[in-house]
N, C-alpha and C positions, 0 to 999 in steps of 0.2 A: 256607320253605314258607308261613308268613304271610302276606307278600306275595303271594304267586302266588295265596293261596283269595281273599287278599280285592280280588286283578283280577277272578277269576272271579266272586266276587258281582257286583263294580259291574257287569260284561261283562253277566251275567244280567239285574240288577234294572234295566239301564240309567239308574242313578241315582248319580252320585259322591261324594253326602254322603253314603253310607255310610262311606266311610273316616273322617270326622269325627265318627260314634257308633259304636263299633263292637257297641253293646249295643241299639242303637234296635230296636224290633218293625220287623223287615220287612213280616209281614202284616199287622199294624194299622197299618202306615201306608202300604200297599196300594204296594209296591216289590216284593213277591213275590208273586205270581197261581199259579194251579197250571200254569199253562205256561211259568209262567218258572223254577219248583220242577223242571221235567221240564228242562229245557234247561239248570238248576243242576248238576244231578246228573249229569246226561251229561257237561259239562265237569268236573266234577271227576272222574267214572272216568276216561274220555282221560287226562287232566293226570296224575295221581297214578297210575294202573293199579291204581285197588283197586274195591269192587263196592260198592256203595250197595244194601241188598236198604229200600226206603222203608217197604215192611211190617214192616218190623222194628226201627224207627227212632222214639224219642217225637215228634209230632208238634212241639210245643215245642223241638226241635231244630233245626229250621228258623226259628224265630224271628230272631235275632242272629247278626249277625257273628262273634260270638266263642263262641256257641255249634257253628257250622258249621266254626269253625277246628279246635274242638276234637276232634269227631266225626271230620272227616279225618286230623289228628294221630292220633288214637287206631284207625284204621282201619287205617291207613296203616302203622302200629307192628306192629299185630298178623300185617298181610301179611308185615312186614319179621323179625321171632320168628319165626315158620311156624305161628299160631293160629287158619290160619283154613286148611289146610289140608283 
């Protein structure tokens, strides 16, 4: 599943050296815009079939790679238990 969010980022941020930080600020270092944040999130519900509500989501969450890995994982978990029914 790692793989697969962090095509989706690069897909997003259209930027490949994300794979080689996987901790680097996406928005400070302006790889992530809020249209690329919309187009983020969309392809991971597709991808994954879970629901992103962004109002409800730290914004700091969308910083890092391996922050966004882990928000899906844990999304993704809770779909998979029945905790979000």
């Amino acid at each position: 599943m790692k793989d697969k969010i962090i095509d989706i980022i690069v897909k997003a941020c259209g930027d490949e050296s994300v794979r080689s930080n996987l901790d680097v600020d996406l928005i400070e270092k302006d790889m992530l815009d809020s249209l690329a944040l919309i187009n983020l999130i969309s392809m991971l519900e597709d991808e994954f079939d879970i629901e992103i509500q962004p109002t409800t989501i730290n914004p700091n969450t969308w910083k890092s790679v391996n922050k966004i890995i882990d928000l899906v994982e844990n999304i993704k978990g809770e779909w998979l238990y029945g905790r979000n029914k």
